[in-house]
C-alpha positions, 0 to 999 in steps of 0.5 A: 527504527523499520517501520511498515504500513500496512493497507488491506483495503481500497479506501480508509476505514469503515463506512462510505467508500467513497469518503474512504478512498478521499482519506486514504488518498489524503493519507497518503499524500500527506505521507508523501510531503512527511520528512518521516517515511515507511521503509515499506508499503505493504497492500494486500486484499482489496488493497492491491487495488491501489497500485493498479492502473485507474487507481486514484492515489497512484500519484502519491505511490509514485511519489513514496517509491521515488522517495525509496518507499518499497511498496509490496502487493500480495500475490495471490490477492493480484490473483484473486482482483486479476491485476496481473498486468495492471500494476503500476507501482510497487512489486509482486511478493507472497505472504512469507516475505510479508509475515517476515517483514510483520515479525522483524520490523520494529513498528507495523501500522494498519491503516 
């Protein structure tokens, strides 16, 4: 079963940021040490934030991309944050590949 993680925000849910970004770096952690991984990471809005240099959670990016965890960043959200050459894990890719991989894979998880 091929299975997406969506984040589409620099921290986890609605509220205080800063508690939002301890629970995303938490989230990803602890998906990092899973036996049960994602085939792909997809960030897109501020979520491209993430994967920038300064970023907090990047140790765990770095973790799930070793473990073979493909992590994807909207382009044009890089654009608009101009991150351009401040991404540090993952790949560039465009809203075609990420409606493609939203359509074909069997379970989509937004967090």
């Amino acid at each position: 079963m091929k299975t997406a993680i969506i984040i589409n925000n620099e921290s986890f849910g609605k509220g205080d940021d800063e508690l939002g970004i301890k629970l995303l770096g938490a989230f990803l952690r602890k998906l990092w040490a899973s036996e049960k991984l994602p085939d792909v990471i997809i960030c897109y809005n501020s979520g491209v934030k993430i994967m920038a240099k300064g970023s907090a959670v990047l140790d765990a990016l770095h973790g799930l991309s070793e473990k073979g965890v493909e992590i994807i960043a909207c382009g044009t959200c890089i654009d608009h944050y101009d991150l351009g050459n401040s991404i540090e894990v993952g790949r560039r890719s465009d809203m075609g590949e990420i409606v493609s991989i939203m359509m074909s894979y069997n379970k989509v998880i937004t967090v």
